[in-house]
C-alpha positions in Angstrom: 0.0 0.0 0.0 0.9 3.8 -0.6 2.3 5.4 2.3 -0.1 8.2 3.4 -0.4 10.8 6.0 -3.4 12.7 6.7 -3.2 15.9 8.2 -6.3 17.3 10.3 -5.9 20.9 10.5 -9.3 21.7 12.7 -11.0 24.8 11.7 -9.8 25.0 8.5 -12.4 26.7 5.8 -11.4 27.8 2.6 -12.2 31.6 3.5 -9.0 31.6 6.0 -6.3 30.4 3.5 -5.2 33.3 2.0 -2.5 36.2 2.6 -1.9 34.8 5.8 -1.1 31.7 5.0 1.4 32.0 2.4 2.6 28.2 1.9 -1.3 26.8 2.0 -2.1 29.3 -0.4 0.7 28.1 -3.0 0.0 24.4 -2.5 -3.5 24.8 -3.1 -2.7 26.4 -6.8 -1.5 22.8 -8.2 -4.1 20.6 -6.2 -7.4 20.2 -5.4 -9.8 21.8 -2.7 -12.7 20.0 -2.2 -15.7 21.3 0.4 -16.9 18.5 2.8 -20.7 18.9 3.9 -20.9 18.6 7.2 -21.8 15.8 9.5 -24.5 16.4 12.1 -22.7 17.6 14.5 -20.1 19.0 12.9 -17.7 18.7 16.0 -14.4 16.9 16.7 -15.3 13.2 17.3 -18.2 12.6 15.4 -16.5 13.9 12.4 -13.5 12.1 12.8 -15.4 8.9 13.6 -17.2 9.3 10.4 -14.1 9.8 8.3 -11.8 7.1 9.7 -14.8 4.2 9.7 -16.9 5.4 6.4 -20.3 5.3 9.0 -22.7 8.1 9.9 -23.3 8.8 13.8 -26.4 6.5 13.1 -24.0 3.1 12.8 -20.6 4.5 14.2 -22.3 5.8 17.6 -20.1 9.0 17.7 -23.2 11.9 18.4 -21.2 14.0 19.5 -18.3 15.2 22.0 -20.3 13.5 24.3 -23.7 11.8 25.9 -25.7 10.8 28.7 -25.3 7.3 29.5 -28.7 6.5 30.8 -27.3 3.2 32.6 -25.0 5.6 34.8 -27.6 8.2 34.6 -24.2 10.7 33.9 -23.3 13.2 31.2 -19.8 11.9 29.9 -17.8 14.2 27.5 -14.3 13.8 26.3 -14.3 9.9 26.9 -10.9 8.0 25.1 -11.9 4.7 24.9 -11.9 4.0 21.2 -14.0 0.9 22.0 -17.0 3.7 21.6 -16.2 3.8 17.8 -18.8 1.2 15.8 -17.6 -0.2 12.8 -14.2 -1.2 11.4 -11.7 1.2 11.2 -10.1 2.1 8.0 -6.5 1.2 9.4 -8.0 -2.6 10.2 -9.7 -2.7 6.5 -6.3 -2.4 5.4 -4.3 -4.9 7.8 -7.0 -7.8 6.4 -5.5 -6.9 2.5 -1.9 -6.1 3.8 -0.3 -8.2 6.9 2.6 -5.1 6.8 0.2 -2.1 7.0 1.3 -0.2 10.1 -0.7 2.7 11.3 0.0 5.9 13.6 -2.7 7.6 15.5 -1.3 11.0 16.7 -3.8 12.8 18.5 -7.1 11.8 16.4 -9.8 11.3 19.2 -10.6 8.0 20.4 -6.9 7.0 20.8 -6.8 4.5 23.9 -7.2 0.8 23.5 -7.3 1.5 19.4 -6.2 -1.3 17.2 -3.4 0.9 15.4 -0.1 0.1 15.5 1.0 3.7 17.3 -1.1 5.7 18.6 -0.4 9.3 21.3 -3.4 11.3 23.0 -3.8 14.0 25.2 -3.9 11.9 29.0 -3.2 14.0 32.4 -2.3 12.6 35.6 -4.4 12.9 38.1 -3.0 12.4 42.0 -4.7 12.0 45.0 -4.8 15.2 46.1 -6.6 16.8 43.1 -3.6 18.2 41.0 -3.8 17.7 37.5 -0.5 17.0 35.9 0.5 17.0 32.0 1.5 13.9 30.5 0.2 11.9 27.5 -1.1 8.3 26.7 1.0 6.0 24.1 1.1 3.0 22.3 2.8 0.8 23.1 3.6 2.3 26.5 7.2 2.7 25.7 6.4 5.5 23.1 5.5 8.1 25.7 8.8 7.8 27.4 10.7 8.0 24.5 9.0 11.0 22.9 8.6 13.0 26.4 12.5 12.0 27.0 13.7 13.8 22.9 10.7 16.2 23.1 10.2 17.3 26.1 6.7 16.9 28.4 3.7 17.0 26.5 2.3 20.4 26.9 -1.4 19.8 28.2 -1.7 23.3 29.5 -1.2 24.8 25.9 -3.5 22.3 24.4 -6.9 23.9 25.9 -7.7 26.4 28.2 -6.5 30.1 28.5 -2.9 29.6 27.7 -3.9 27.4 24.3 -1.2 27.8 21.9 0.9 26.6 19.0 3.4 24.7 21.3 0.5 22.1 21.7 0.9 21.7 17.9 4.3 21.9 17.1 4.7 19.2 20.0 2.5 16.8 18.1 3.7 17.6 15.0 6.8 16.9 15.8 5.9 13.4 17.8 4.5 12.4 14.4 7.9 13.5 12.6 9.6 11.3 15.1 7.0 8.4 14.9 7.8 8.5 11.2 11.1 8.4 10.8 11.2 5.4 13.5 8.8 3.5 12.8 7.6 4.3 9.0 3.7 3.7 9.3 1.6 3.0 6.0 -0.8 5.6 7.6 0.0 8.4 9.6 -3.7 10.4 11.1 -2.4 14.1 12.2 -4.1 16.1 14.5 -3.6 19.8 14.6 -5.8 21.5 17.1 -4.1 25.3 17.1 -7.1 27.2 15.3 -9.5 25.7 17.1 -8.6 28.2 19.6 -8.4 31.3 18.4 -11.2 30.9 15.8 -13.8 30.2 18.9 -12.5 33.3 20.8 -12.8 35.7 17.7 -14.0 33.8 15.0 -12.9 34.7 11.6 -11.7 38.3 12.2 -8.4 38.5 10.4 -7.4 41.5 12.6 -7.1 39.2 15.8 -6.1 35.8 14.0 -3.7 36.6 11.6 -0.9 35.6 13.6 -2.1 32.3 14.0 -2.9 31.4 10.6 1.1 32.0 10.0 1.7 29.9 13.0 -0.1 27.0 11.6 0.9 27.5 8.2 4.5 27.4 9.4 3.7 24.0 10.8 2.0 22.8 8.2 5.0 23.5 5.8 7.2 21.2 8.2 5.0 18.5 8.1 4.0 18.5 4.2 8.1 18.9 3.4 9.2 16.2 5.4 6.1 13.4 4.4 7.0 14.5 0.9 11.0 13.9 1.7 9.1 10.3 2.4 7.1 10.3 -0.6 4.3 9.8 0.9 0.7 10.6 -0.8 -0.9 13.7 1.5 -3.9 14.8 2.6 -4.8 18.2 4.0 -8.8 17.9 5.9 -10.1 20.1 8.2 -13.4 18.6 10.5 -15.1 21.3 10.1 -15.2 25.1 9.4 -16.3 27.9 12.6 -18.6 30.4 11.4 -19.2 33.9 13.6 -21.5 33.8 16.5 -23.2 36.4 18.6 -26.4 34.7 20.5 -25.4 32.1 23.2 -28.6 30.0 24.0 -28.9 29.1 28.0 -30.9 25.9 27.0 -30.8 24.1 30.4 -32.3 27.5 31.5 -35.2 27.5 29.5 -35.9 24.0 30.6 -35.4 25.0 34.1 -37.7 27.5 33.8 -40.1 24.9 32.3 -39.9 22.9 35.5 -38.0 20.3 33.8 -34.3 20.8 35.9 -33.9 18.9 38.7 -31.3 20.6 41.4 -29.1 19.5 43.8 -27.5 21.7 46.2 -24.2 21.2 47.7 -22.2 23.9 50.0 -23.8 27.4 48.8 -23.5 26.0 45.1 -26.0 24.0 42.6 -25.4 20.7 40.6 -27.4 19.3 37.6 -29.2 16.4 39.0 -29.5 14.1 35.2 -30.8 11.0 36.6 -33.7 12.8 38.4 -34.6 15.6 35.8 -37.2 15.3 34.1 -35.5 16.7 31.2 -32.5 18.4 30.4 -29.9 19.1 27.4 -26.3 18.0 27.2 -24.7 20.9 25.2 -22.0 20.8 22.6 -21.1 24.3 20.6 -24.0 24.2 18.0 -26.3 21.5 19.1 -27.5 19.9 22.0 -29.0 16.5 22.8 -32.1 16.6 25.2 -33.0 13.7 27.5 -36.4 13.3 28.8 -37.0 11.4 31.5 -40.8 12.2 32.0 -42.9 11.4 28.9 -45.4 14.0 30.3 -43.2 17.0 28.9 -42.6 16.5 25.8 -44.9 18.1 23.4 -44.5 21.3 26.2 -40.7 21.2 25.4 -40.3 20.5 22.2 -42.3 23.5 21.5 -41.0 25.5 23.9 -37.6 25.4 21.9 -39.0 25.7 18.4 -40.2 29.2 19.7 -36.3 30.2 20.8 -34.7 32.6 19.1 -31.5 30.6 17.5 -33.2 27.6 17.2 -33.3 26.0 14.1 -34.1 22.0 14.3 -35.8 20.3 16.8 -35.8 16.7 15.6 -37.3 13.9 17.6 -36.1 9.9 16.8 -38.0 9.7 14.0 -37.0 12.7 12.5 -33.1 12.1 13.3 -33.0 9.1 10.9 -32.8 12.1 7.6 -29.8 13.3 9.3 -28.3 10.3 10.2 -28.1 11.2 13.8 -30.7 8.5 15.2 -28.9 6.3 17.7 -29.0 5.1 20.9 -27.0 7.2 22.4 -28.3 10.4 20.9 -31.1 12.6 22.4 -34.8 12.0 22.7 -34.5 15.7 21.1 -31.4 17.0 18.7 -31.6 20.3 19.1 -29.6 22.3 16.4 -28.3 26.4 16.4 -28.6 28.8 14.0 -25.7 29.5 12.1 -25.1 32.8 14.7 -26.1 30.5 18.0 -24.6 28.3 20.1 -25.9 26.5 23.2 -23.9 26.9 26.4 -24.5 24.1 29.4 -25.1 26.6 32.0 -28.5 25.4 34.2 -28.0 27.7 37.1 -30.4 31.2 37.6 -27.8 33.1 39.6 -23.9 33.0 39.3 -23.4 33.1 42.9 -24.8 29.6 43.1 -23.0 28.3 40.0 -20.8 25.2 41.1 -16.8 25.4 41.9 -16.1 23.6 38.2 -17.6 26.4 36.5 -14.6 28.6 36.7 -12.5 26.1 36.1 -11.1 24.4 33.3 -12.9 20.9 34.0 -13.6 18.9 30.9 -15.1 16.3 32.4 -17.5 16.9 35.3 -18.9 20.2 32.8 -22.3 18.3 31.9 -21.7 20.0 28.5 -18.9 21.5 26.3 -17.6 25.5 27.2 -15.7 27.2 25.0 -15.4 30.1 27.3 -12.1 27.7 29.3 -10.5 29.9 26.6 -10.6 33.4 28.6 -9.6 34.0 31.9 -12.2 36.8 33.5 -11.7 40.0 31.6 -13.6 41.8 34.2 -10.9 41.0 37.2 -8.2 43.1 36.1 -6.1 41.4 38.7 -7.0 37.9 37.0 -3.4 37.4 36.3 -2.1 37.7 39.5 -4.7 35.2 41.0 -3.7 32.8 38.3 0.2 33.2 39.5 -1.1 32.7 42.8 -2.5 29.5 42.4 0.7 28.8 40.1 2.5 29.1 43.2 0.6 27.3 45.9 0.6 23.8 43.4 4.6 24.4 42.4 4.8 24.8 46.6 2.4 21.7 46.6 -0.7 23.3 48.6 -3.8 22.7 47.3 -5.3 25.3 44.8 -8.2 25.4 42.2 -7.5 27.7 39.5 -10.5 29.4 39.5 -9.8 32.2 36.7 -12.6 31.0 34.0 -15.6 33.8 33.5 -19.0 32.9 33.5 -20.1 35.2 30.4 -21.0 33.3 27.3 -20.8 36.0 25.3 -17.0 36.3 24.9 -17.2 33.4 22.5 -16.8 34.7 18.9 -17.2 31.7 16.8 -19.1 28.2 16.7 -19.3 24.8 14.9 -21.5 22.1 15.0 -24.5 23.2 12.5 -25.0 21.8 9.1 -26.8 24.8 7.5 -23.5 27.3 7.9 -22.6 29.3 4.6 -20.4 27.0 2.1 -17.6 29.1 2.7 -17.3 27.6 6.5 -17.5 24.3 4.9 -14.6 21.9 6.0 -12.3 21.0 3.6 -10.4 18.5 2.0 -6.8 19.1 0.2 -5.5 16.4 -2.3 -3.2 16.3 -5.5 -5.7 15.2 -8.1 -9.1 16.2 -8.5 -12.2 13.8 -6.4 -15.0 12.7 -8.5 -17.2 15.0 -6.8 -16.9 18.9 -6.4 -18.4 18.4 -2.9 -18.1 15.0 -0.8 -20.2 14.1 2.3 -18.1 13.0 5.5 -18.4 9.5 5.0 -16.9 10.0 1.7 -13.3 11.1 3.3 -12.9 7.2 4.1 -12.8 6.8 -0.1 -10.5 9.8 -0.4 -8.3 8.2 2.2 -8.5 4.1 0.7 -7.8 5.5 -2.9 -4.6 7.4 -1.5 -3.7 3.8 0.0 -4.0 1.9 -3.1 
């Protein structure tokens, strides 16, 4: 088989490359750009899970960032396991024609317990006494002590939160520079996360991002002239596009206001009771999957939400199956955003009373995705100096929470996740000949990437 890499370069929309990104703009002039529609949701692992297995959310289980599991009766986001991926994988099609086909996973969700040969993802320690620690998961085990010892520790802190940055990048680019030249997989999967960042805080405003774009352009350049040093057949994709956004929509508000939110309270602060609500939404960017756990409210809800401003689906089961979103796993209700919405996870009425994990950056206890972990408070000017507080107490190893994350939704610039975005926020997908179509669906990327292979 052909030696292939593919690199994911998230946010990516053909409206960005331009002056800004000098090399992307010169490779594109002898190759092919080809808009992807976009997957409902059009966010991180459902779109990856439908490229690398050729299966819509429907047969691949991937409905977003994450779900309630109704058995634990808990919203889970941000799981690993790549057991949750349905389906064969496009790296195990290939093993069953070629006994030699080796494949590297750097960074592409879903990375633990994976059948591919090599595999690195995002994995923090977490000790006893709360402190969160950077580190990464490998396989095999070995790898991560190898690439931490020649590179340095994985930078978790510069991978999300307030100090998200291109060393998160450039450290996986250049794990997967090192993977290659070891190890020499048939298939290399890329992930590079560094617009994701800035294109959430400010969406596409060229004023505020330009520096970025160069940044990842830069990187980019490094990785498409060494895989061609290896003559390997290369793919530029992008999962999807982020459009601007103005209107953040308090969904588990308006149900709480419906009487649908069940509350517990803890200390002086309130948790979202799942189990016991009679219905609720797990958010994530532009839709949002709502559970209902009382039959009674249903028709009151679903209407309800049709009449919010930035609401543009409401789909029930039956009416998921068109979008190929009806699952198991998915909500009694997708909910979908207008192309200038988003839904945040907040439930609570009054800040004072929102929990401790709300100003923190907490991933997995949020019962919902929240893009604003990207800002510290604007409204503290001393924010900075309470963050090197905190700094110090954990480097003197006292306990600390690093409590800097606003609660003001409206600091988020851009979104993703909607299907009905303008063309021009369309992911995209980069390849040296032309694809028999001049747009492909997501489950066609699994094609582009088997032709390349063979």
């Amino acid at each position: 088989m052909n030696k292939t890499v593919v690199i994911d370069i998230v946010g990516l929309s053909a409206n960005l490359i331009g002056e800004h990104t000098p090399f992307l703009a010169k490779y594109i002039k002898d190759r092919q750009l080809t808009p992807i529609k976009p997957v409902l949701p059009a966010v991180t692992t459902t779109s990856q899970s439908t490229y690398i297995t050729g299966k819509w959310p429907a047969e691949n289980g991937i409905v977003g960032n994450g779900w309630y599991d109704r058995e634990d009766a808990e919203v889970k986001f941000w799981k690993q396991s790549n057991k949750l991926v349905k389906g064969e994988k496009i790296w195990e099609a290939a093993k069953r024609i070629d006994p030699h086909f080796t494949c590297a996973k750097m960074f592409w969700w879903y990375n633990m317990y994976s059948t591919a040969d090599f595999s690195v993802t995002p994995r923090p320690q977490y000790h006893a006494d709360g402190v969160k620690a950077p580190d990464c998961y490998a396989y095999p085990p070995e790898l991560r002590d190898e690439l931490q010892k020649d590179l340095g520790q994985f930078p978790l802190f510069n991978f999300w939160g307030p100090n998200a940055n291109i060393k998160s990048s450039k450290w996986i680019a250049d794990s997967s520079i090192w993977v290659d030249k070891k190890h020499d997989p048939t298939l290399t999967l890329i992930y590079l996360p560094h617009l994701d960042y800035c294109l959430q805080k400010f969406g596409p405003d060229f004023s505020k991002i330009s520096k970025e774009l160069g940044e990842i352009d830069n990187l980019v350049e490094e990785l498409v002239t060494h895989y061609e040093s290896k003559n390997a057949k290369i793919i530029l994709l992008s999962e999807y596009g982020i459009n601007p956004v103005s209107n953040p929509i308090h969904i588990n508000r308006i149900l709480r206001n419906e009487g649908t939110i069940s509350i517990r309270t803890e200390r002086w602060y309130e948790l979202l009771d799942a189990g016991a609500s009679k219905a609720f939404a797990a958010a994530d960017h532009q839709i949002a999957h709502v559970y209902i756990n009382d039959e009674s409210v249903r028709e009151r809800i679903i209407k309800v939400l049709k009449q919010t401003p930035g609401i543009d689906l409401v789909l029930d089961k039956e009416e998921q199956k068109a979008y190929h979103i009806d699952h198991e796993r998915s909500g009694d209700l997708v909910v979908m955003a207008k192309p200038d919405s988003w839904f945040t996870y907040y439930y609570w009425l009054d800040d004072a009373k929102a929990p401790d994990y709300a100003h923190l950056v907490d991933i997995h206890r949020k019962p919902g995705y929240d893009p604003v972990e990207m800002f510290m408070d604007p409204k503290n000017p001393l924010i900075k100096v309470r963050a090197g507080y905190k700094l110090a107490r954990k480097l003197m190893g006292f306990r600390y929470l690093m409590d800097v994350i606003p609660l003001d939704a409206t600091l988020v610039k851009g979104s993703h996740g909607s299907i009905n975005v303008p063309r021009q926020y369309y992911p995209i997908c980069i390849t040296d000949s032309p694809l028999e179509k001049s747009e492909i669906e997501a489950v066609d990327v699994y094609d582009v990437i088997w032709k390349h292979l063979i």
